[in-house]
N, C-alpha and C positions, 0 to 999 in steps of 0.2 A: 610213909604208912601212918594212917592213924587209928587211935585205938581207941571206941565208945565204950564208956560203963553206963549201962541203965540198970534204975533201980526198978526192974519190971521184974514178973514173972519169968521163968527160962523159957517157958514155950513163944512167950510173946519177943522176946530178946532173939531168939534163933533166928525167927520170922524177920525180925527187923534186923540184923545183920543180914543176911539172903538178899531183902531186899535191896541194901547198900552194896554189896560184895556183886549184885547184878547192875547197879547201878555205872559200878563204876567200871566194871569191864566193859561194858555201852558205853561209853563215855571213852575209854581210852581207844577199843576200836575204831571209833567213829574221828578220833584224835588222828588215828594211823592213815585212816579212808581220805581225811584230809592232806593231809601233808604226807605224799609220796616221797619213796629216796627217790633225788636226781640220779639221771642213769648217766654214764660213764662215757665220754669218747678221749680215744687216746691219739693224739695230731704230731706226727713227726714232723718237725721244721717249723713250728705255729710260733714262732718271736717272728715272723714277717713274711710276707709274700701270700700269696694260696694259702699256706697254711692259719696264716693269723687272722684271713679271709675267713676261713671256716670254722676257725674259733670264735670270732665275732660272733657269726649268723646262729650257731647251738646254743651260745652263753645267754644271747638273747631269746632264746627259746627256754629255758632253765634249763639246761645241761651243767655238768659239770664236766668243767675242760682241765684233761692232764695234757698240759703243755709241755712237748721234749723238743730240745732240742741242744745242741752243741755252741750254740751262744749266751753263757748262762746269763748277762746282766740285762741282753737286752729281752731274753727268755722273762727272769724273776720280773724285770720292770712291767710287760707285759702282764703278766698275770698279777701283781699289784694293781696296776690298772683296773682289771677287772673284778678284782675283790674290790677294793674303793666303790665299782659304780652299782654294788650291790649284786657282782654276780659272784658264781663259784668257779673257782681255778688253782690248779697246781703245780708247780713246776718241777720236773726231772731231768737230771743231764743225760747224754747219751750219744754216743760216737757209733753212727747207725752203720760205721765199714766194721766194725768186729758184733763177730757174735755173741763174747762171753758181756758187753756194755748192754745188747738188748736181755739178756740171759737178768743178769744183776735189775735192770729196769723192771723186768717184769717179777721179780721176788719183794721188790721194794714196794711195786704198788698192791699184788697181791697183802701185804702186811696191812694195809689199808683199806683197799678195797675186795669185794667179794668176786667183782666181775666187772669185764667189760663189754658194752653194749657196740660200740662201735671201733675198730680200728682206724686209721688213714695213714696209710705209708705214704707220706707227702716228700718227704726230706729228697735230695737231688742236687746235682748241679747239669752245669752244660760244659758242651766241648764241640768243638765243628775242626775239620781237619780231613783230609783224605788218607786213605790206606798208608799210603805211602810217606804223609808227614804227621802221624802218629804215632808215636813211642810207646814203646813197652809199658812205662809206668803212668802214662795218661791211657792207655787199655783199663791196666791195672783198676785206676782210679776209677774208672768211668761204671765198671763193672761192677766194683765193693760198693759205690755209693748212691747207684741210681738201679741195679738189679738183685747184688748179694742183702743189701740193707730191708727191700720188701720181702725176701726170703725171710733171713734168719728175725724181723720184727712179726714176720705170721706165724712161725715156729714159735716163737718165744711167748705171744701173747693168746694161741688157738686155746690152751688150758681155761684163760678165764674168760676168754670170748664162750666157749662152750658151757657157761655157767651162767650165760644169759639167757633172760627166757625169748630176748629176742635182738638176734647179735647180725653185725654186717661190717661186711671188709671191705675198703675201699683203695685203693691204688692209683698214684697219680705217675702216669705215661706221660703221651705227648703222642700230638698228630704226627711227627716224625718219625714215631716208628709203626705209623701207617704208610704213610707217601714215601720211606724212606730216599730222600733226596739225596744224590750223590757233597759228596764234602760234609758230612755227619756223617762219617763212619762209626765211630764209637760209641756215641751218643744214640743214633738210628739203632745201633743191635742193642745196650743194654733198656732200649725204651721197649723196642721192641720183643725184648723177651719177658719185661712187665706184661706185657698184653698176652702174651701166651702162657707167663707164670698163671692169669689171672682168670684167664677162660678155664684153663685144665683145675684151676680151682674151686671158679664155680660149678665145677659138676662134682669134683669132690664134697661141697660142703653144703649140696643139696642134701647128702646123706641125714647132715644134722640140725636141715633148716637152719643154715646161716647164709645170707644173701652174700653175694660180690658184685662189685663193681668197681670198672678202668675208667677213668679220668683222661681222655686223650684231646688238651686242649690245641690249640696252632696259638700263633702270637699273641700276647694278651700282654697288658700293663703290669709288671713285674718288676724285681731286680735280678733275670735272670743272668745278666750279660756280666754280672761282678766276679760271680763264680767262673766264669768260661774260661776255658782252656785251651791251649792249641790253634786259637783265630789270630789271625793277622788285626790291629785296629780298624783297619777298613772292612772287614769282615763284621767286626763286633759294633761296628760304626751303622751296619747295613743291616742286621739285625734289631738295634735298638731302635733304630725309625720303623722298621715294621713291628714293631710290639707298641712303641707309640703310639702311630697312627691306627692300629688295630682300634676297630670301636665295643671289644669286650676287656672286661676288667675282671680283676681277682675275684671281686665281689659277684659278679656275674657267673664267673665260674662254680664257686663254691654254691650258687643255689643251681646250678644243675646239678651239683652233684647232690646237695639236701633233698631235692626231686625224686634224682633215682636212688636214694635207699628208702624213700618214704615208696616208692613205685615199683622197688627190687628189678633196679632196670640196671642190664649189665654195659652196656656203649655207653660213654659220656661224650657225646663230641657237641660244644660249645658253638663252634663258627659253622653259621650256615653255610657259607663255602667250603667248609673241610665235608661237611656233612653230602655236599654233591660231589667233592673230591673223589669220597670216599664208597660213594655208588658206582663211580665211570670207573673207578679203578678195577671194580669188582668185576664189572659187567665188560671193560673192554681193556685188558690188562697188558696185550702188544700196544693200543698206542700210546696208555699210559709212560709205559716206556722209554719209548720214542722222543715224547713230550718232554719228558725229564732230563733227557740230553741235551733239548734244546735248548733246555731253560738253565742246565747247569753251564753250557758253554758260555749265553749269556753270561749269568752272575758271575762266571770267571773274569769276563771280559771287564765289567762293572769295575771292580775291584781290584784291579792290576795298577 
């Protein structure tokens, strides 16, 4: 603050304060008009994979990125990284199978911040397995960490998401629990109930003009196959050469999904082959069927 004394008359002194005391309220608004807060996206799983995809491509737009995830060194490293190359990022830890970890996450970043602009329930693993050689506690697992976790992380952050003037949920499925292909049992329903979580909530959250969108990519350049559960090595062997040889990458994923929130488009399907998949399934649903028995006896055959 600073403080003039002139040796003027009072009336002239009044006038000339006025005029400085206007001056500098134009001047600071015009300070504020310049330099916006960065708005808020919050990336479960971003130390790697899709998620760290998506944190790149916002950080590089000015975003600032809360990074959670349950890897903390290589989490902190990551967002050190991006503070070094001049962007903004935070790190929080967060064990996304319980609810009371999203609960405490989002009291900690509220203490910080006012709101968040974008969610992305990304965190996940995999698992491939038939009814019958899938255990109770890879159910378990499969369910807390790829359907319970975008649950209770939309619970836990709709408070300050609804404090945005302009907020968007985003969820990362899988074409598998489109085509649900036999030998993904577990994995097919807890993807698949993302996608249904996420429809019945985009009509919910049109109430409050907040967008949704599922993420439902097929094979892509990943490190999904580390997390997998339940596969045989020849299984996780046959997997990994189709994500491989896939010609989409993490990168590629994460600007469809930057698309559809800038487009409030609810489908994300990447592969243009998922994307015809996923018409003939609609449109002629006995021989998709059919087709998948074939193709499962096949890959049985593969793999033996």
């Amino acid at each position: 603050m600073f403080v003039v004394f002139l040796s003027i008359s009072n009336e002239r002194s009044i006038f000339i304060c006025l005029i400085l005391q206007n001056s500098l309220v134009w001047h600071y608004t015009n300070c504020i008009k310049k330099t916006p807060m960065k708005k808020n996206i919050l990336i479960t799983g971003a130390a790697s994979g899709l998620g760290r995809a998506i944190a790149n491509l916002y950080a590089n737009k000015g975003w600032n990125i809360l990074v959670v995830d349950i890897q903390d060194e290589l989490g902190q490293t990551f967002v050190n990284e991006l503070n070094n190359n001049g962007k903004s990022a935070e790190y929080y830890h967060c064990d996304i199978g319980h609810k009371q970890s999203f609960d405490d996450l989002a009291l900690a970043i509220s203490v910080k911040h006012k709101c968040i602009d974008i969610l992305v329930n990304n965190a996940g693993v995999a698992s491939a397995g038939t009814l019958a050689s899938t255990t109770e506690a890879e159910w378990k697992k499969l369910i807390d960490l790829d359907l319970m976790s975008v649950i209770y992380g939309t619970m836990a952050m709709l408070p300050l998401l609804m404090k945005s003037k302009k907020a968007h949920i985003v969820s990362t499925a899988s074409f598998a629990g489109i085509a649900l292909m036999p030998g993904m049992m577990s994995y097919n329903v807890a993807k698949a109930g993302v996608i249904a979580f996420s429809e019945t909530l985009h009509g919910e959250m049109a109430l409050h003009n907040i967008g949704v969108s599922v993420a439902c990519p097929a094979f892509f350049q990943t490190n999904l196959v580390s997390s997998m559960t339940g596969a045989s090595e020849k299984t996780k062997g046959f997997i990994d050469k189709q994500m491989q040889t896939s010609g989409i990458t993490a990168d590629d994923v994460a600007t469809d999904i930057y698309k559809a929130v800038e487009k409030n488009t609810f489908m994300v399907i990447s592969h243009k082959e998922s994307r015809r998949q996923y018409l003939i399934k609609r449109l002629f649903p006995n021989f998709v069927l059919k087709k998948k028995i074939q193709l499962f006896k096949q890959m049985m055959k593969s793999i033996k």
